[in-house]
C-alpha positions as a Markdown table, in Angstrom:
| # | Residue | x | y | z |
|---|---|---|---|---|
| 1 | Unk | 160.2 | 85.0 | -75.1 |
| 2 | Unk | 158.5 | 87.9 | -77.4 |
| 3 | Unk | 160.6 | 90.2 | -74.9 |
| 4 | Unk | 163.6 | 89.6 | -76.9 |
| 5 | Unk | 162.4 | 88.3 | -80.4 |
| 6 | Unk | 164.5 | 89.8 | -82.7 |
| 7 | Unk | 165.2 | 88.4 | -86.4 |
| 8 | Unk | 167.6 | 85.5 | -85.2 |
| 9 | Unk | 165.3 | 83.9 | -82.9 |
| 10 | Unk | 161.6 | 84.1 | -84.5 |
| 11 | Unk | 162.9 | 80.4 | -86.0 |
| 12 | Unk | 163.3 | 79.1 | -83.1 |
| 13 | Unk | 160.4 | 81.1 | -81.1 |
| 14 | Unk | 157.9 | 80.3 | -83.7 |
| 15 | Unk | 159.0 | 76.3 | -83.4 |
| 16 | Unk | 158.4 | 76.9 | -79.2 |
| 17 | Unk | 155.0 | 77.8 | -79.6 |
| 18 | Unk | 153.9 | 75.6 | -82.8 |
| 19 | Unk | 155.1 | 72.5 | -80.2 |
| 20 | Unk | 152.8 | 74.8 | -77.4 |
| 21 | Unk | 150.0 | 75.2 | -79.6 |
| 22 | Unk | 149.8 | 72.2 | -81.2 |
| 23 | Unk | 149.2 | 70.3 | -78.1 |
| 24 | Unk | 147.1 | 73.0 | -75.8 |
| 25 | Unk | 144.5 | 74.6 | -78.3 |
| 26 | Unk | 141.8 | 71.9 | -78.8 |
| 27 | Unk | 140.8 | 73.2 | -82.1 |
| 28 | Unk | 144.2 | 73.7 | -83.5 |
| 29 | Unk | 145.2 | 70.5 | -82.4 |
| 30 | Unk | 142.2 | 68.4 | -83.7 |
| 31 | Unk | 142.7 | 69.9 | -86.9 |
| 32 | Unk | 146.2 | 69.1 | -87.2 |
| 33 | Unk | 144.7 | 65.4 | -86.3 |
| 34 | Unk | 142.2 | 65.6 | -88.7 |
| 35 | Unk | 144.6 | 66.3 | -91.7 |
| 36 | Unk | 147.1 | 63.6 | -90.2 |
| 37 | Unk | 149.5 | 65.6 | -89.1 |
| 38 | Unk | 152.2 | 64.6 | -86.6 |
| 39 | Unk | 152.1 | 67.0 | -83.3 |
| 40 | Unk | 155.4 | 68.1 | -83.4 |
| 41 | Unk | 157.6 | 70.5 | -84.8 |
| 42 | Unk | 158.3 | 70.8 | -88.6 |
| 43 | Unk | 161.7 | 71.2 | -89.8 |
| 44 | Unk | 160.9 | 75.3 | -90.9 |
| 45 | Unk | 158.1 | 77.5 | -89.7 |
| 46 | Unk | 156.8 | 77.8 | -93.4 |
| 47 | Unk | 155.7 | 74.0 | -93.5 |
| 48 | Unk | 153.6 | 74.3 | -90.4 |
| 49 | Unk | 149.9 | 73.6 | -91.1 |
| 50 | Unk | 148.2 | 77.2 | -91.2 |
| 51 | Unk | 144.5 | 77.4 | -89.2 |
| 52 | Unk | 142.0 | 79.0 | -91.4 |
| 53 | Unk | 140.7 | 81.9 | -90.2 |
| 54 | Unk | 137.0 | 81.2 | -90.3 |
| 55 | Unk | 137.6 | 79.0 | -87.4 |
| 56 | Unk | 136.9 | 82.5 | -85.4 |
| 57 | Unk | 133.6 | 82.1 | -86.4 |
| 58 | Unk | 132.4 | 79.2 | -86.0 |
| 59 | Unk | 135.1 | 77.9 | -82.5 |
| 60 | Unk | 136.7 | 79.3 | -79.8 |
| 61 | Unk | 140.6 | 79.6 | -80.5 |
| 62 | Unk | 142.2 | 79.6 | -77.2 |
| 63 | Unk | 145.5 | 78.0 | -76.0 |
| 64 | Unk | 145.4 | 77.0 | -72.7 |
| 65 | Unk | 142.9 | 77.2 | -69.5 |
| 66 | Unk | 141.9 | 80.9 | -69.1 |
| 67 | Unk | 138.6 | 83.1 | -68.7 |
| 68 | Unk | 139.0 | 85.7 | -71.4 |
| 69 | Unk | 139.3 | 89.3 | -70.2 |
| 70 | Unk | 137.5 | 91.0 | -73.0 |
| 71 | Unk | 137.6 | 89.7 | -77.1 |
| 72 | Unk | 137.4 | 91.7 | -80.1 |
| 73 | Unk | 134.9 | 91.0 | -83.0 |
| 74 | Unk | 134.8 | 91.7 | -86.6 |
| 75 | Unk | 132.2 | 93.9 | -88.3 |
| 76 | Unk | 131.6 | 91.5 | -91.1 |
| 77 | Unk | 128.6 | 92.3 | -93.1 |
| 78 | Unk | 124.8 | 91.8 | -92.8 |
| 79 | Unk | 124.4 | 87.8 | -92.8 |
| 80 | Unk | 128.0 | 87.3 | -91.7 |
| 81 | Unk | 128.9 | 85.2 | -88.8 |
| 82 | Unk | 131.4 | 87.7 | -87.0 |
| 83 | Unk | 134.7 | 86.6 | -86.3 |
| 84 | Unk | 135.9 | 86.3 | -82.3 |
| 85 | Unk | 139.2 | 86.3 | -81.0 |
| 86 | Unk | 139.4 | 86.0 | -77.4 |
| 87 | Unk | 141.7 | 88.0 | -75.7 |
| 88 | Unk | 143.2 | 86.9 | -72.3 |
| 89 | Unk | 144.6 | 90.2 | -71.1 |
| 90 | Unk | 144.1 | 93.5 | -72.9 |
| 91 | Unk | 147.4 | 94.7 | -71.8 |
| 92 | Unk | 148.9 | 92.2 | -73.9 |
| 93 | Unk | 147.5 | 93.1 | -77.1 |
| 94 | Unk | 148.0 | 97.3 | -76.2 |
| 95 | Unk | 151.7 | 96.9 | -75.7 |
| 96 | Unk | 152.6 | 94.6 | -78.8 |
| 97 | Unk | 150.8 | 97.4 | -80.8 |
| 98 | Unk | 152.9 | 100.0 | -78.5 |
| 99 | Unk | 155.9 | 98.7 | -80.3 |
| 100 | Unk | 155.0 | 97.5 | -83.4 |
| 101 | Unk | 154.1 | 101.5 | -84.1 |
| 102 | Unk | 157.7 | 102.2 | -82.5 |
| 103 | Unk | 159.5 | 100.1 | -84.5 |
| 104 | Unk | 158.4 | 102.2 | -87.6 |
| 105 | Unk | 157.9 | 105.5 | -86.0 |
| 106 | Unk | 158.8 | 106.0 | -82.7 |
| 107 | Unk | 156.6 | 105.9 | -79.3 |
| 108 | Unk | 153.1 | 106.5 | -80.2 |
| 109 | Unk | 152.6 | 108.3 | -77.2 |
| 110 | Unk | 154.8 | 111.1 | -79.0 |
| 111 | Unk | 152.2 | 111.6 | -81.8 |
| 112 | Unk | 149.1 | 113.8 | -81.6 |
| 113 | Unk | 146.8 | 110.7 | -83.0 |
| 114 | Unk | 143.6 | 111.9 | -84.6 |
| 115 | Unk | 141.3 | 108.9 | -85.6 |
| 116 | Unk | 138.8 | 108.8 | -87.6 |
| 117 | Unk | 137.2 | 105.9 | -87.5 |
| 118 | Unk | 133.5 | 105.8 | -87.6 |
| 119 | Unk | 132.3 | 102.3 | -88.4 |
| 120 | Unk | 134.4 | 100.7 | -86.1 |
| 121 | Unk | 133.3 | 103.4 | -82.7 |
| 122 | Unk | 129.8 | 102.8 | -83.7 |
| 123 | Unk | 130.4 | 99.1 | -82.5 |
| 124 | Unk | 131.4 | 97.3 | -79.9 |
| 125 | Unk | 134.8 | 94.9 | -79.6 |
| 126 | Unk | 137.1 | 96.6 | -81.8 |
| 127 | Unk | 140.5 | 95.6 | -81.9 |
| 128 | Unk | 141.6 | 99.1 | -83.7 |
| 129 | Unk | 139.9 | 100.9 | -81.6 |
| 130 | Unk | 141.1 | 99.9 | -78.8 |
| 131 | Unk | 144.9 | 100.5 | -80.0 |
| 132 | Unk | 144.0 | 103.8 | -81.4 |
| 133 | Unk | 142.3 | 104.9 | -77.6 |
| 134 | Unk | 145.5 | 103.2 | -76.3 |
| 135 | Unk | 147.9 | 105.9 | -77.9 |
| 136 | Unk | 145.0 | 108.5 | -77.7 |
| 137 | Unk | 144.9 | 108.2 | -73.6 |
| 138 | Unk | 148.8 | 107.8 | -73.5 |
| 139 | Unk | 149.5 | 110.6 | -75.8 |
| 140 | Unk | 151.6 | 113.5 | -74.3 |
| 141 | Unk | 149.5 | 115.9 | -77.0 |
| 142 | Unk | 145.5 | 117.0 | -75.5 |
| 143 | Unk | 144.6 | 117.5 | -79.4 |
| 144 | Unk | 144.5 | 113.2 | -79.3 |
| 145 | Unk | 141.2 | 112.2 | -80.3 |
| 146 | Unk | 138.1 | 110.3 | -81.8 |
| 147 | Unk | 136.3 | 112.4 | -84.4 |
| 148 | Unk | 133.2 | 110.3 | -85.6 |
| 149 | Unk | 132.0 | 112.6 | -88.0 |
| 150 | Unk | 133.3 | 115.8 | -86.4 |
| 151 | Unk | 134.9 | 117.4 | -89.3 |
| 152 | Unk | 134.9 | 121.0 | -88.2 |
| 153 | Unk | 136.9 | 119.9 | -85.2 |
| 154 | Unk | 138.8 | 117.8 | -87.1 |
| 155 | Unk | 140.3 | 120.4 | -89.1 |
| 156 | Unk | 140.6 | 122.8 | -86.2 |
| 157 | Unk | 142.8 | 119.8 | -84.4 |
| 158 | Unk | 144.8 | 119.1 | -87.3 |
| 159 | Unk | 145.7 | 122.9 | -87.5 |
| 160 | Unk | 146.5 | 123.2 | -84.2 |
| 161 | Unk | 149.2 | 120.5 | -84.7 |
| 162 | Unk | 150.5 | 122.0 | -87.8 |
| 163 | Unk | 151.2 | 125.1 | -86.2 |
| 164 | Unk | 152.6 | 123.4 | -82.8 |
| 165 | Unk | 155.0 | 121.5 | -85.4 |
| 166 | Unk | 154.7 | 118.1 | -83.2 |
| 167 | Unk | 154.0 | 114.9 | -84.7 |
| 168 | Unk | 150.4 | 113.9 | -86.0 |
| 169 | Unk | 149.1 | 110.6 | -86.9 |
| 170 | Unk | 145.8 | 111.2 | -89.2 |
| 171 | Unk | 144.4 | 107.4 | -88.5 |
| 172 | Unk | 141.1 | 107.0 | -90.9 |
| 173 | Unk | 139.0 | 104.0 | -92.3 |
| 174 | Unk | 139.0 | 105.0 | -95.9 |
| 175 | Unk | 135.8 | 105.7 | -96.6 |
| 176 | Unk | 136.2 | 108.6 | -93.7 |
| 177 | Unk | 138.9 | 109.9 | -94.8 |
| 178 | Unk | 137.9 | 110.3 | -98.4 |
| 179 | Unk | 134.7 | 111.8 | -97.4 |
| 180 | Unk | 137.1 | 114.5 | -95.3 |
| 181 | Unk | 138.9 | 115.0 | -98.3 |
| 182 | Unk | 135.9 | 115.8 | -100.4 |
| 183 | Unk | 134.8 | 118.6 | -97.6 |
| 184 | Unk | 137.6 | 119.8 | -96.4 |
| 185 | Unk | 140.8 | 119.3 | -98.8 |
| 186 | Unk | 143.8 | 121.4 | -96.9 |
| 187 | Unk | 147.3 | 121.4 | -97.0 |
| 188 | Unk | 148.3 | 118.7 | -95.0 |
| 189 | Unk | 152.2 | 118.6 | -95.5 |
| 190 | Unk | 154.2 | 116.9 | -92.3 |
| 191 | Unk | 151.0 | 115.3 | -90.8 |
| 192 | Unk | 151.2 | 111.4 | -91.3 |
| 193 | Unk | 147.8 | 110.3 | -92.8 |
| 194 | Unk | 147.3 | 106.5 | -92.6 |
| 195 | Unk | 143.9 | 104.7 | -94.1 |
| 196 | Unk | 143.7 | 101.1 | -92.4 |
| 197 | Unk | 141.2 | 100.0 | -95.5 |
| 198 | Unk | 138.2 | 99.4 | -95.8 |
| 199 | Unk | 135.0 | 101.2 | -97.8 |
| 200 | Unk | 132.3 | 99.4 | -95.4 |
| 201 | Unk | 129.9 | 99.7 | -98.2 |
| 202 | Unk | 129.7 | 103.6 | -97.9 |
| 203 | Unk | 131.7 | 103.9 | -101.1 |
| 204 | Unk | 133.0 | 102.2 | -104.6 |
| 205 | Unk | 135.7 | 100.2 | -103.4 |
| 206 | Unk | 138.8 | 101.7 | -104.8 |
| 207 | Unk | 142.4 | 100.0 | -105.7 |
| 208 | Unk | 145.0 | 101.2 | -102.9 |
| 209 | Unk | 146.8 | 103.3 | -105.7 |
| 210 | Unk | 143.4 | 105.2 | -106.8 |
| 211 | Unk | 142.6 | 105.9 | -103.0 |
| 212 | Unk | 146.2 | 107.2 | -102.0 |
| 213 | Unk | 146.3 | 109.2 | -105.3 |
| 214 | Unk | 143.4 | 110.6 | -104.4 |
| 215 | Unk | 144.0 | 111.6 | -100.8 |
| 216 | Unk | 147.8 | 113.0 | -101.4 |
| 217 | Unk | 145.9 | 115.4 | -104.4 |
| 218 | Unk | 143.5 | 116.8 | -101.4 |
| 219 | Unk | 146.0 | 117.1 | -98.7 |
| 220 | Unk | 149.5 | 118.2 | -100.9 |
| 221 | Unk | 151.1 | 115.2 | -99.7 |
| 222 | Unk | 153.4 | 113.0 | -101.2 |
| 223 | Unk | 152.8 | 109.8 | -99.5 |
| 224 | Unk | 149.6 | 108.1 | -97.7 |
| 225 | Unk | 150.9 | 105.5 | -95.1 |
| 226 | Unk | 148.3 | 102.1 | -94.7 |
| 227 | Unk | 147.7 | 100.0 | -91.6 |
| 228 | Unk | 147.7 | 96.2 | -92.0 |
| 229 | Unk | 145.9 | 94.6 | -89.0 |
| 230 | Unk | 142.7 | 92.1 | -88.6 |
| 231 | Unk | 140.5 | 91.0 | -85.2 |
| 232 | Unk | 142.2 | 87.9 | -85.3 |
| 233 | Unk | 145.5 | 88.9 | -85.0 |
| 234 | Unk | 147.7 | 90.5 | -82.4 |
| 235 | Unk | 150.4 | 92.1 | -84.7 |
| 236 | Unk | 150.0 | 94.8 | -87.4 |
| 237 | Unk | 151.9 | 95.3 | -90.4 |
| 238 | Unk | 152.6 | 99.2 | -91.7 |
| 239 | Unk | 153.0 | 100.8 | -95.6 |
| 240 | Unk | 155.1 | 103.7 | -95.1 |
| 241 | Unk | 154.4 | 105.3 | -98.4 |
| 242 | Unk | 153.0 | 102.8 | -101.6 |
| 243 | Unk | 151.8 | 99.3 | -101.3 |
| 244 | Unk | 154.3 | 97.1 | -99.8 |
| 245 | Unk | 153.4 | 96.2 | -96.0 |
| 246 | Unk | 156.3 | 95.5 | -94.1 |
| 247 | Unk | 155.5 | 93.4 | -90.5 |
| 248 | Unk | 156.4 | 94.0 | -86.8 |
| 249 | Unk | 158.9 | 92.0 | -85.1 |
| 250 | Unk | 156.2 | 89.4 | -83.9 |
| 251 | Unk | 154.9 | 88.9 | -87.5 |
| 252 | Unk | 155.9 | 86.9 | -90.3 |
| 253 | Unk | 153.9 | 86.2 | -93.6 |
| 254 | Unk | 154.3 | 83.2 | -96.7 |
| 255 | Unk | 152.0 | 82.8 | -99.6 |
| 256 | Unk | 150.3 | 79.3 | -100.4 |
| 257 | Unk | 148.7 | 78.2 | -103.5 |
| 258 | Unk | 145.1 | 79.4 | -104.1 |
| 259 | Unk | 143.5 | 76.0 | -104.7 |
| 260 | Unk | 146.3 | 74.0 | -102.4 |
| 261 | Unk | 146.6 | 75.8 | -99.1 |
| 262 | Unk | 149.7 | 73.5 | -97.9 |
| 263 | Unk | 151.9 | 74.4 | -101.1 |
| 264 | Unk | 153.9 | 77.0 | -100.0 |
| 265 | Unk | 154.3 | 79.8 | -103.0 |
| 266 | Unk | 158.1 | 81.3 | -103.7 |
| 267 | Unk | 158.8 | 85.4 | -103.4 |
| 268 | Unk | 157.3 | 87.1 | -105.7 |
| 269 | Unk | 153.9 | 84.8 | -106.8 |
| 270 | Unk | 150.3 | 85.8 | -106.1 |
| 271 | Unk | 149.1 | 83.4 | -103.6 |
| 272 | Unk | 146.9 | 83.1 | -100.4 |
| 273 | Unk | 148.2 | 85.2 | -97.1 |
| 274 | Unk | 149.4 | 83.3 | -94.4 |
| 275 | Unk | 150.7 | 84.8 | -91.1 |
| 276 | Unk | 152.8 | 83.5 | -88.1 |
| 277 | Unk | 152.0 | 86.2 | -85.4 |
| 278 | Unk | 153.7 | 85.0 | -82.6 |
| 279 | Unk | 151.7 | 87.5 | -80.4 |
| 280 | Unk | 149.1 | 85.1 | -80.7 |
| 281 | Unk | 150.3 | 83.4 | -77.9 |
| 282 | Unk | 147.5 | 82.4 | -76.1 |
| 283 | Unk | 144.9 | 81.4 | -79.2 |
| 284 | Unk | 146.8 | 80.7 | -82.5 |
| 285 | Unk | 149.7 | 81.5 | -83.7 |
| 286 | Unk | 149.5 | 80.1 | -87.0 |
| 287 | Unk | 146.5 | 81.5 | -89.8 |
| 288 | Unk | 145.5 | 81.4 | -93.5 |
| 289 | Unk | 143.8 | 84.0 | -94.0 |
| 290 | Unk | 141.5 | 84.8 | -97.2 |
| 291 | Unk | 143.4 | 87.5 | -98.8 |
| 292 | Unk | 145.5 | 87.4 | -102.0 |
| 293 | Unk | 148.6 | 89.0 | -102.4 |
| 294 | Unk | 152.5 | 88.7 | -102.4 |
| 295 | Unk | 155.5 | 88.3 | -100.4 |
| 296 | Unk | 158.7 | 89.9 | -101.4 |
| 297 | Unk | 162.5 | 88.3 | -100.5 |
| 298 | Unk | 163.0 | 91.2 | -97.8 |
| 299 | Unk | 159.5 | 89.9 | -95.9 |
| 300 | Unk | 157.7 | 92.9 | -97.2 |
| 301 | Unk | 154.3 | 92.0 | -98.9 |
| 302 | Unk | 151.7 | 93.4 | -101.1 |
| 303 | Unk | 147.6 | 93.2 | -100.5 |
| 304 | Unk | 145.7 | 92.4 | -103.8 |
| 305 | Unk | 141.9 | 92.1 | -102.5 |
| 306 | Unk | 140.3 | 89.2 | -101.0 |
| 307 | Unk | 140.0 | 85.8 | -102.7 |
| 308 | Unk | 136.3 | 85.3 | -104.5 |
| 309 | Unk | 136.7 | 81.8 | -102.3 |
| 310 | Unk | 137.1 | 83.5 | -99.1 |
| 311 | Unk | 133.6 | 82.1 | -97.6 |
| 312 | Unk | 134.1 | 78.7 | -99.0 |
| 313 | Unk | 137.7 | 78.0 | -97.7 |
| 314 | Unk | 138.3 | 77.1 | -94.3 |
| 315 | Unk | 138.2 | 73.4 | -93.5 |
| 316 | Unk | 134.9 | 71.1 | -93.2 |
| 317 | Unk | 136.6 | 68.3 | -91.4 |
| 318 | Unk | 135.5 | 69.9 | -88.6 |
| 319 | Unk | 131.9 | 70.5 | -89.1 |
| 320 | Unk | 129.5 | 69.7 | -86.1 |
């Protein structure tokens, strides 16, 4: 089915496995019970009941009879449950990412990938990790790489790949790469820096626009690219330059009310995030999450912060 997804069929694909879902994921299914929902398929993807996303912390979200093969976890913060997302086979998850990245910017296994990423490697089950060692082991360049906190050899590799003119993916948690920036600001011009968020409390959180503005002044670039991804989901989005986030082929995303999370929001209003990743095939397909931000008429959406709510939404019905 994902196989061949393409635009004409995600209707239809995302109906299949809302019927699937609904039916073989226990927790999805009692909480479509619970809010008295019928257990079959709406008439459009957008009025199917969204799981909220704390349900990763506190149940196991899994479609289906299956031992797990490995799951990822969320870093959360110090008193946080951690999210889980239980992941079936690995291979899976690598080769949705494999072409997600393609379908912006060809094979990652082209690029010289240079992550820097040191929150998430000094922990164990992290979904971006594990993409970013995917393209690392299968790329065709042997300047691929984890830095930590390397920057010496850091800005030897990136060098290297400026001179050897191939393509270079700069992958970096934001507080990383601003922290490069301060110590070693260089001419990065035809290297592709991307910061997948995130300050991890090493720095004052900064708007999106104040961090790229920032980084393009120390590198001479024109553009900073963003990553869009989470533990509990399967499918990234991608900014290519500014703040609109545009999804891969297995992802879709609608805005609901803030204070009505089953009032879907029209193009263009500031609302709650919700996603249909259809690479979420064997947990759920179908989650609010607890950002704000906007969807535009060409499926493109912007990321405005996280809602002051976040730890109180989710749904009590099913408390234990």
């Amino acid at each position: 089915m994902l196989a061949n997804l393409h635009e004409s069929n995600f209707e239809a694909a995302a109906q299949a496995i809302f019927a699937y879902q609904s039916v073989c994921n226990p927790i999805y299914a009692t909480y479509l019970k619970l809010l008295g929902h019928a257990v079959q398929s709406p008439g459009f993807t957008v009025q199917i009941p969204f799981l909220p996303i704390s349900f990763f912390k506190t149940h196991p979200v899994q479609t289906g009879v299956w031992d797990p093969e490995t799951e990822f976890t969320s870093s959360g913060t110090t008193g946080q449950i951690p999210a889980r997302h239980l992941v079936r086979q690995l291979d899976h998850y690598l080769f949705n990412t494999q072409k997600g990245f393609a379908q912006f910017y060809s094979d990652p296994f082209e690029w010289a990938v240079l992550a820097l990423l040191p929150s998430y490697l000094e922990r164990e089950g992290s979904s971006l990790v594990a993409m970013a060692n995917f393209f690392i082991q299968k790329s065709v360049h042997p300047e691929s790489g984890f830095f930590l906190n390397d920057f010496d050899r850091l800005k030897t590799a990136l060098n290297t790949c400026k001179s050897k003119g191939c393509k270079t993916l700069l992958l970096g948690v934001s507080f990383a790469l601003l922290d490069f920036a301060d110590q070693y600001p260089m001419d990065l011009s035809g290297v592709t820096v991307m910061e997948t968020g995130g300050m991890k409390g090493r720095r004052r959180e900064l708007t999106r626009r104040e961090l790229h503005e920032t980084l393009c002044a120390a590198f001479d670039l024109k553009t900073i690219h963003s990553e869009y991804g989470m533990t509990e989901l399967f499918s990234q989005a991608y900014a290519q330059g500014g703040t609109k986030f545009r999804p891969t082929q297995t992802m879709r995303v609608f805005t609901t009310e803030l204070n009505d999370p089953f009032c879907p929001l029209p193009a263009g209003r500031t609302g709650i995030l919700n996603i249909i990743d259809l690479a979420n095939l064997d947990t759920c397909s179908f989650i609010q999450t607890e950002d704000l931000g906007r969807v535009f008429p060409d499926g493109s959406f912007e990321v405005l912060g996280r809602a002051e709510i976040a730890e109180m939404r989710g749904c009590n019905l099913m408390v234990e």
